[in-house]
Backbone bond lengths (Angstrom), bond angles and torsions (degrees), N, CA, C in turn:
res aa  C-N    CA-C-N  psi(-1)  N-CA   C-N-CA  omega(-1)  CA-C   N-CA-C  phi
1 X - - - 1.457 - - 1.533 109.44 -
2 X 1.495 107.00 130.57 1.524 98.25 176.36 1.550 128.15 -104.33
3 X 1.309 124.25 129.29 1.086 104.53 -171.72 2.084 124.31 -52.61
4 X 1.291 100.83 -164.68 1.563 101.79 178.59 1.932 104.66 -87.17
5 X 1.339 111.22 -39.30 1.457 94.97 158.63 1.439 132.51 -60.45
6 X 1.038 112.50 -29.14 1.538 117.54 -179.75 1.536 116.32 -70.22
7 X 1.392 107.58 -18.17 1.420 117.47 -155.49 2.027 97.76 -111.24
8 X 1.512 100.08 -34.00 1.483 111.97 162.01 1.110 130.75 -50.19
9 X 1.971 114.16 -44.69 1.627 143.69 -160.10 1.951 77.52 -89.00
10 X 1.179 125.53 -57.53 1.855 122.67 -178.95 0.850 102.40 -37.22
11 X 1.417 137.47 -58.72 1.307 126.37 -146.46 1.755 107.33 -91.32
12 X 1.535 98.11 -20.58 1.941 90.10 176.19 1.605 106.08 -86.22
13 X 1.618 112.21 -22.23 1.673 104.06 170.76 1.550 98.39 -63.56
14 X 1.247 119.78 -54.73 1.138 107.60 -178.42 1.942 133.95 -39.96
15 X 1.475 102.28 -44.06 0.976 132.93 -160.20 1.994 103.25 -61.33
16 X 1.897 88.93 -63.88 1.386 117.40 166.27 1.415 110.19 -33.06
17 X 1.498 122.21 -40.06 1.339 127.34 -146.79 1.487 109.21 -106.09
18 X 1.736 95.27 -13.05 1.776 110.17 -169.83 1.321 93.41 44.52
19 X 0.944 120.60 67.73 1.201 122.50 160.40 2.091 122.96 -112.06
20 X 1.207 111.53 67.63 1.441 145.89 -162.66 1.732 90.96 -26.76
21 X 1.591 115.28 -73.29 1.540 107.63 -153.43 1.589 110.06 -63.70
22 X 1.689 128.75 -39.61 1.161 145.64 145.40 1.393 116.41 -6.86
23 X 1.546 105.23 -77.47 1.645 122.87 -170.02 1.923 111.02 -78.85
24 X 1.341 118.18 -1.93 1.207 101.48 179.59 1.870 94.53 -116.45
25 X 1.204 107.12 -4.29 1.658 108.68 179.47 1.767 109.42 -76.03
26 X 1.553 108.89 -10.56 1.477 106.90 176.96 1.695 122.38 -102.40
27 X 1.424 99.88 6.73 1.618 117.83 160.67 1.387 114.89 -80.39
28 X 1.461 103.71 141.34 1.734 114.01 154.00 1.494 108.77 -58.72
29 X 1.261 113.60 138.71 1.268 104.52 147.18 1.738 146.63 -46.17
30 X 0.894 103.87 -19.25 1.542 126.87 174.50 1.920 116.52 -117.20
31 X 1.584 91.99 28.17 2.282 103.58 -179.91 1.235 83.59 -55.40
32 X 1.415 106.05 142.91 1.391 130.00 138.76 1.577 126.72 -99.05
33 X 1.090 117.04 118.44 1.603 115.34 158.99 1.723 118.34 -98.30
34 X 1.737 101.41 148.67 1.495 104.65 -162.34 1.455 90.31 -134.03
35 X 1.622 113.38 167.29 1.293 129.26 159.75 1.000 99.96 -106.88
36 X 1.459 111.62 122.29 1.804 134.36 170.21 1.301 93.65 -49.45
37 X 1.236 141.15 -82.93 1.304 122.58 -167.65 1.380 140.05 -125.02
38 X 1.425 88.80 61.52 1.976 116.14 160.74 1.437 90.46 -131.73
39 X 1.502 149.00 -35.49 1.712 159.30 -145.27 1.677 92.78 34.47
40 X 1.679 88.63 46.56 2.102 101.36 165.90 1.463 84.76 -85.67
41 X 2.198 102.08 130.05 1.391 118.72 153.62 1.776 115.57 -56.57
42 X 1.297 131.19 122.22 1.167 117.42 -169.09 1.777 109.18 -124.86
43 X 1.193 91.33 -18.91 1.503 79.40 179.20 2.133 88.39 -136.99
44 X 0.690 143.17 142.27 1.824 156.23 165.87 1.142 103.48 -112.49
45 X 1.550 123.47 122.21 1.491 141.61 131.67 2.120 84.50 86.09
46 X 1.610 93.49 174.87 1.512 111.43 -170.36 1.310 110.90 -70.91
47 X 1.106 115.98 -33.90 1.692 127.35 -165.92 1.658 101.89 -77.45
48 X 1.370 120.80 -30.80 1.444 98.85 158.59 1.509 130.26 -108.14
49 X 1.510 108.72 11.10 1.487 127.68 165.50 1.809 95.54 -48.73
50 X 1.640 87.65 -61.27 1.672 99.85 -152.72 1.617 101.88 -82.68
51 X 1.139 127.69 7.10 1.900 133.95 145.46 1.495 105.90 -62.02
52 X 1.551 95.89 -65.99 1.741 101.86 -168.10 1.672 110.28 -43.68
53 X 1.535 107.45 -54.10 1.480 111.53 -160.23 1.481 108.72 -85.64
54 X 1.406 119.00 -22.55 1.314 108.46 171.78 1.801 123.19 -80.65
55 X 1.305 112.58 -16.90 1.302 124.72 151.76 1.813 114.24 -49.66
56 X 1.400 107.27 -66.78 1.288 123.63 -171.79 2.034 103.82 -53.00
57 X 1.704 102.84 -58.10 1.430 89.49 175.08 1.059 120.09 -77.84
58 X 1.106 141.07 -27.07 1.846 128.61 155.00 0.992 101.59 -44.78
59 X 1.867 151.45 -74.85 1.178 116.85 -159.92 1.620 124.83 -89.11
60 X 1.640 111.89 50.97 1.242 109.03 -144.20 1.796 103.61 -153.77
61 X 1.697 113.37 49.24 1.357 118.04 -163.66 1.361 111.96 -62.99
62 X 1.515 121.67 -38.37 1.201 95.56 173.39 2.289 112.29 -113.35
63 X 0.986 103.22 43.50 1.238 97.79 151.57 1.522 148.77 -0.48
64 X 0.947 147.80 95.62 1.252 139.07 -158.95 1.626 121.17 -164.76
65 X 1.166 141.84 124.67 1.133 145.21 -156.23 1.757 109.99 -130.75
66 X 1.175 121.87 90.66 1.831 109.10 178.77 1.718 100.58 -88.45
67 X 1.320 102.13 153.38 1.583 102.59 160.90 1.515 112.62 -105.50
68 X 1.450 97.53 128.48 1.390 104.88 164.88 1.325 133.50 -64.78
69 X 1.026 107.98 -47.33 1.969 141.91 161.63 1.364 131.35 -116.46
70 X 1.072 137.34 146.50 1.325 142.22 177.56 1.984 106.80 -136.84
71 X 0.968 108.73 132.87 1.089 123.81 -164.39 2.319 97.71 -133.44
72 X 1.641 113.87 95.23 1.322 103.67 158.52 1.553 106.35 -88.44
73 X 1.404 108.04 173.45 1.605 131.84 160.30 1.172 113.91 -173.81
74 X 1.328 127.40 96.87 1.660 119.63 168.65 1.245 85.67 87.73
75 X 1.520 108.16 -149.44 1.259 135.36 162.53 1.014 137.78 -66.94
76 X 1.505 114.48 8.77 1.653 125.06 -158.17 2.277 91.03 -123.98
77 X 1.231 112.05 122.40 1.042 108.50 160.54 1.711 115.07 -112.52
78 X 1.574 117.04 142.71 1.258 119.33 175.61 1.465 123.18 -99.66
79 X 1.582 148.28 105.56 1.019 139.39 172.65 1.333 126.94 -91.47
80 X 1.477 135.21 118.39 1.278 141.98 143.68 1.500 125.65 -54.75
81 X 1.904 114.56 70.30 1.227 109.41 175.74 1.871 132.87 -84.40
82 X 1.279 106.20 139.68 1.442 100.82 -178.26 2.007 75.11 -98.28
83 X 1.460 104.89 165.90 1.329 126.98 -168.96 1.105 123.69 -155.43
84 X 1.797 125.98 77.52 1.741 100.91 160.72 1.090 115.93 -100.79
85 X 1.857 99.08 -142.66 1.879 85.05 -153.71 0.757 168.28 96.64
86 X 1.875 100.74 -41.86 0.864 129.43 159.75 1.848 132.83 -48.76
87 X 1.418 114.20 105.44 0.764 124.16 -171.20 2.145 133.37 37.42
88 X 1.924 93.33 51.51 0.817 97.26 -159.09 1.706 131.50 81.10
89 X 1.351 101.28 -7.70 2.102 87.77 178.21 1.763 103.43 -113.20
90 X 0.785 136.59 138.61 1.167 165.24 173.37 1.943 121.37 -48.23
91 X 1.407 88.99 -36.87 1.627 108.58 -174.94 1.625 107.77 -62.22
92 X 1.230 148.59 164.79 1.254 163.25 166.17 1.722 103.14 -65.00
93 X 0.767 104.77 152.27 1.822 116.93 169.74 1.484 96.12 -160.70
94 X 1.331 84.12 122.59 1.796 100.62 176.29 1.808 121.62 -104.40
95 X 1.403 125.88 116.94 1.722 113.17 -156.26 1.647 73.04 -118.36
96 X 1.625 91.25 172.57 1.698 102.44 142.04 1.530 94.20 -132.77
97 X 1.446 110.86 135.82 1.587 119.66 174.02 1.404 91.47 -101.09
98 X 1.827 112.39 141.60 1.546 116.97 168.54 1.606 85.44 -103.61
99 X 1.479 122.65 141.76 1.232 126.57 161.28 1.277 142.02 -107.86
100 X 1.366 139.12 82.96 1.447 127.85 -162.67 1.289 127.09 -83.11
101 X 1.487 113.56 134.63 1.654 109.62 -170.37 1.595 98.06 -113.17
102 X 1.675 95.42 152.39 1.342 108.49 177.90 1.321 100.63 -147.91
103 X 1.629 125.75 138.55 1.329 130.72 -178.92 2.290 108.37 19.72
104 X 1.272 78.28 58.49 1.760 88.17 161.42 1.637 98.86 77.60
105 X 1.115 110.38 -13.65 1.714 100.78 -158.60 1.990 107.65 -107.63
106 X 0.735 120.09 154.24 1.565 128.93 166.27 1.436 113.05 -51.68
107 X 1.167 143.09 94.10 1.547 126.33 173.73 1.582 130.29 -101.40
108 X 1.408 96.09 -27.68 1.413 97.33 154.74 1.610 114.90 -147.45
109 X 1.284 129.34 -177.02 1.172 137.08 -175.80 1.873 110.66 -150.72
110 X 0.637 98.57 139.04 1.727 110.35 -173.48 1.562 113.35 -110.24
111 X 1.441 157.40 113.25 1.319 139.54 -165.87 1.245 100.43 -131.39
112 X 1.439 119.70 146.01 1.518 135.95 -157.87 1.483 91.75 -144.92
113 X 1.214 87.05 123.91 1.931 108.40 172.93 0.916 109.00 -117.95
């Protein structure tokens, strides 16, 4: 059994690696993504997880995500990501993802800009 960090740290190796079948196998089927501050639904269920991110790693060769911080509790892990790569630009983008685990899987995600 893996914990929710272990399963958090998967999904950014994954992530790092754009590695598509990997990184969408650690979602619920029913993930939610939110905006920390609008609590705008932004991404619903796996099938448009894996739109969003396979867009993002196609346009996104060198990709890369470090954590600054990591924050566990329970089931809830907190990440402090620095981010380039991002979609081709070079510049830093700094998030915090809140991560919620449920029976091994990702179920929701929270993002702070």
């Amino acid at each position: 059994m893996k914990s929710p960090e272990q399963i958090v740290q998967q999904q950014l190796d994954y992530y790092n690696s754009r590695n598509m079948e990997g990184y969408i196998s650690l979602f619920a089927d029913d993930v939610k993504f939110y905006n920390y501050a609008t609590n705008e639904l932004t991404i619903d269920g796996v099938e448009a997880c894996q739109s969003v991110y396979k867009n993002l790693f196609d346009q996104s060769p060198n990709l890369k995500s470090t954590i600054t911080k990591r924050i566990t509790f329970g089931n809830i892990v907190i990440d402090h990501e620095s981010i380039t790569g991002r979609m081709g630009i070079d510049a830093s983008l700094e998030l915090v993802l809140i991560f919620e685990i449920e029976n091994e899987k990702i179920c929701k995600v929270t993002v702070i800009k």
